[in-house]
C-alpha positions as a Python dict, from the first residue, in 0.01 Angstrom:
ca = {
    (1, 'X'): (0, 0, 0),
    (2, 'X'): (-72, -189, 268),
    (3, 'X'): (15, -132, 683),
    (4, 'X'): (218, -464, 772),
    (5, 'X'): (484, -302, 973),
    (6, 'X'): (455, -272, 1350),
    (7, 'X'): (630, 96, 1599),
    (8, 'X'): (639, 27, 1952),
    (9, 'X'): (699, 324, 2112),
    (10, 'X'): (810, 350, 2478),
    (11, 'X'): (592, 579, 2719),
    (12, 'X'): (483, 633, 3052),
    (13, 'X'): (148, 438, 3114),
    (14, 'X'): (-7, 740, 3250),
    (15, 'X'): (56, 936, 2909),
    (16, 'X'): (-33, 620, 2699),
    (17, 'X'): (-368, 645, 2951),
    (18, 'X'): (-412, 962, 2879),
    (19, 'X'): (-384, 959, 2481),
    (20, 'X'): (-639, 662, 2467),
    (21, 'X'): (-873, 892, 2660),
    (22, 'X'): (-817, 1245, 2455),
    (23, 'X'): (-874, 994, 2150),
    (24, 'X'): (-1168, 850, 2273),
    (25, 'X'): (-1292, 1214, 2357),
    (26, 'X'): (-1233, 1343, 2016),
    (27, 'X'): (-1359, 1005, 1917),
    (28, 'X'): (-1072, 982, 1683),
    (29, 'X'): (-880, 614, 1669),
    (30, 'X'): (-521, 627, 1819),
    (31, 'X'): (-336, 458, 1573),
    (32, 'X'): (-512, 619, 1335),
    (33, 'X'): (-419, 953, 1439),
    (34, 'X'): (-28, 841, 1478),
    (35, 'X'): (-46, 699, 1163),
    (36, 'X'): (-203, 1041, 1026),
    (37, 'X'): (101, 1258, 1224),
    (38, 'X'): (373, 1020, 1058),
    (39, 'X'): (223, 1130, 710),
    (40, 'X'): (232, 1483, 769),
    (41, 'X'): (647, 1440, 897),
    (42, 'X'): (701, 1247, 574),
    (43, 'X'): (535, 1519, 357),
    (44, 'X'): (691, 1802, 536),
    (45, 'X'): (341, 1939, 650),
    (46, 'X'): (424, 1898, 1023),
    (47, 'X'): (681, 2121, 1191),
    (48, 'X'): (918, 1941, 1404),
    (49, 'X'): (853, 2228, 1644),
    (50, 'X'): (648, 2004, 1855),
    (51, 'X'): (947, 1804, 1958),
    (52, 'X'): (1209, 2049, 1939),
    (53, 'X'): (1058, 2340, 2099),
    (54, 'X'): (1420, 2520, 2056),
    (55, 'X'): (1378, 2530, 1680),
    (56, 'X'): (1022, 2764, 1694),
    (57, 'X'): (1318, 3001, 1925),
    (58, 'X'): (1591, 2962, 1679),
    (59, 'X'): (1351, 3044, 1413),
    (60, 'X'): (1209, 3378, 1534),
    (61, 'X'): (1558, 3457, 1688),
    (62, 'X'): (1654, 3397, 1293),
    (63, 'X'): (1399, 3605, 1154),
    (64, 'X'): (1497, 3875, 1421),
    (65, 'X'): (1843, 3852, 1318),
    (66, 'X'): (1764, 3881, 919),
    (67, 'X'): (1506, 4168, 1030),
    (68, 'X'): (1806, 4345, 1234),
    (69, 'X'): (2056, 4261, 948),
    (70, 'X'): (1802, 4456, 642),
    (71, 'X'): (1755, 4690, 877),
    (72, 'X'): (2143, 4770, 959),
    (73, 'X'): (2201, 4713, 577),
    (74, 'X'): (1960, 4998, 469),
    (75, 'X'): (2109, 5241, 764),
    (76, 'X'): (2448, 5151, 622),
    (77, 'X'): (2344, 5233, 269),
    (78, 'X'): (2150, 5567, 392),
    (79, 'X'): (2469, 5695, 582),
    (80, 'X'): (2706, 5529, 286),
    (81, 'X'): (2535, 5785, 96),
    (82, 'X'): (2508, 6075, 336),
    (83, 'X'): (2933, 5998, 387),
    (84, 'X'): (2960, 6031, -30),
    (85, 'X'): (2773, 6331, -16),
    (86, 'X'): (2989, 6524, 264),
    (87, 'X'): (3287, 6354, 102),
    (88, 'X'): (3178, 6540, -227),
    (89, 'X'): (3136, 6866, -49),
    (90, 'X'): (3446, 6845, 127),
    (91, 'X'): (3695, 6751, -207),
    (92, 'X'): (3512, 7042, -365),
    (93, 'X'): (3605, 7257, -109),
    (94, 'X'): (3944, 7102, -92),
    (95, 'X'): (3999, 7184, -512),
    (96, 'X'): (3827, 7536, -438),
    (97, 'X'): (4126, 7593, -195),
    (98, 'X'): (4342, 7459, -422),
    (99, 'X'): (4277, 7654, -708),
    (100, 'X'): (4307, 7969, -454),
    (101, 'X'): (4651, 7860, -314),
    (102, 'X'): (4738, 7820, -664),
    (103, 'X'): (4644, 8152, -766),
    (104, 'X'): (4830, 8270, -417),
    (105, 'X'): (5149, 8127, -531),
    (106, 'X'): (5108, 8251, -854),
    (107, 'X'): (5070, 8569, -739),
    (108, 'X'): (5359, 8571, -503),
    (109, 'X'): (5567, 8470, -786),
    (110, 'X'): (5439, 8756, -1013),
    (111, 'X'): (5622, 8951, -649),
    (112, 'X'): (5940, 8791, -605),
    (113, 'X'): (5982, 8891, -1018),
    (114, 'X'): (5883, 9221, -933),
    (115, 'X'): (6093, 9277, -662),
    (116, 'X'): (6435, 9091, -837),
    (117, 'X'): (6348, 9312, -1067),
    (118, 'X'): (6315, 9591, -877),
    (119, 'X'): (6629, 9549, -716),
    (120, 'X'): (6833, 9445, -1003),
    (121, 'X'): (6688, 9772, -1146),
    (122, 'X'): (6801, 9956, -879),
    (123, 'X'): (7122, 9838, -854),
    (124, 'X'): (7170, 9882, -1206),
    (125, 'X'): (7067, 10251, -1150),
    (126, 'X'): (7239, 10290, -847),
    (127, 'X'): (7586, 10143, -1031),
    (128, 'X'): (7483, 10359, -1296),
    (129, 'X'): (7515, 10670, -1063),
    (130, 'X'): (7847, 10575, -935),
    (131, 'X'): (8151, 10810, -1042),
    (132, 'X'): (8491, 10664, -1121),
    (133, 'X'): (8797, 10927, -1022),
    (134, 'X'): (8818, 11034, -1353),
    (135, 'X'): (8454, 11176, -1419),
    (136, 'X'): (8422, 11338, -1089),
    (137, 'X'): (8742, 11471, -1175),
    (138, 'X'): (8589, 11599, -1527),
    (139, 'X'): (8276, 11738, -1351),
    (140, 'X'): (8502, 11929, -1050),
    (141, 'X'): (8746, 12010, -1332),
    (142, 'X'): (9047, 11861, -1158),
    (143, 'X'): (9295, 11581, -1213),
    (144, 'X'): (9204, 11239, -1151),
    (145, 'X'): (9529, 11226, -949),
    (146, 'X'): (9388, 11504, -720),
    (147, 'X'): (9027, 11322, -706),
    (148, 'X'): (9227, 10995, -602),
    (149, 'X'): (9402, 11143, -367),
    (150, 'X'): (9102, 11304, -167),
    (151, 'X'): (8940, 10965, -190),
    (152, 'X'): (9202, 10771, -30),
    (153, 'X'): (9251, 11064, 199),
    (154, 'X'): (9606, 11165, 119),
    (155, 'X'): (9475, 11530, 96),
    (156, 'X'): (9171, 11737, 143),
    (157, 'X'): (9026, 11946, -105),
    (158, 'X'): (9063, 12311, -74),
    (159, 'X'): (8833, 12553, 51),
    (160, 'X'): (8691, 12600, -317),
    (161, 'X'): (8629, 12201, -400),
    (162, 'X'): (8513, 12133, -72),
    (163, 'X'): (8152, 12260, -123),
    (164, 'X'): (8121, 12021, -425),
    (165, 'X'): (8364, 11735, -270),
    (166, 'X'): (8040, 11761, 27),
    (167, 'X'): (7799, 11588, -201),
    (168, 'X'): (7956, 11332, -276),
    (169, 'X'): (8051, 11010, -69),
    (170, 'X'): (8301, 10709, -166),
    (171, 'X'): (8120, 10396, -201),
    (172, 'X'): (8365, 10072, -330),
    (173, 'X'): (8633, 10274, -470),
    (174, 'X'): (8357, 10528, -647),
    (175, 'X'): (8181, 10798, -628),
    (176, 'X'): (7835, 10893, -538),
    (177, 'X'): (7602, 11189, -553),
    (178, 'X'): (7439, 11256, -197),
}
């Protein structure tokens, strides 16, 4: 391929002085040399870092970023998975005090039963030892007309019921056993 196209390039003389001295130093030809730095742009061997001295800043402040960004990522997995294990801990202890409350309201049920019971027992047995007028009447050996009366307190019993009339007491309209 041949060179048949002509760059001007617009510089200070004192740099274009310079140049043509460094080249004669290094006793390298100018053009030459340009011609050799336009090859490496074209080929991507040169780094445009020589113009754009920002770029060689934005790279490393790019590569710190992407360090600091792996770095963060792998914390964030490390405590991702420090969090999961707590987070397992904690739901077991969670179902662990679940399972007790459960067993605590289970037993408190097993209670309340126990105590209706209880009760309903007790009243039965309590209705069970109530007296209407007529069998207290039977077990004193008096009418139930006489029994009546002393309960609604039309009369008192007599000197010789009155020891047995004392342990007894009127609950509801019946009689029961002190």
């Amino acid at each position: 391929m041949s060179k048949d196209k002509l760059i001007t390039i617009r510089i200070e003389e004192s740099k274009r002085d310079a140049f043509r001295e460094w080249a004669k130093n290094n006793q390298v030809d100018g053009a030459t040399f340009l011609y050799k730095i336009i090859e490496k742009c074209i080929s991507n061997e040169l780094s445009t870092d020589i113009v754009n001295p920002n770029t060689a800043s934005q790279k490393s402040t790019l590569m710190d970023i992407q360090t600091n960004i792996h770095k963060l990522s792998e914390k964030f997995k490390q405590t991702t998975i420090e969090q999961d294990s707590k987070m397992t801990t904690l739901q077991s202890q969670i179902d662990d005090l679940k399972s007790q409350l459960n067993i605590q309201n289970t037993q408190n049920n097993k209670l309340e039963s126990t105590q209706k019971l209880s009760k309903r027992v007790a009243n039965n047995n309590q209705e069970d030892n109530l007296l209407s007028d007529r069998q207290l009447a039977e077990i004193l050996k008096v009418s139930p007309t006489t029994v009546n009366r002393w309960r609604t307190g039309q009369r008192k019993p007599s000197n010789k019921h009155q020891d047995l009339f004392d342990h007894y007491e009127v609950i509801e309209n019946k009689w029961r056993k002190i």
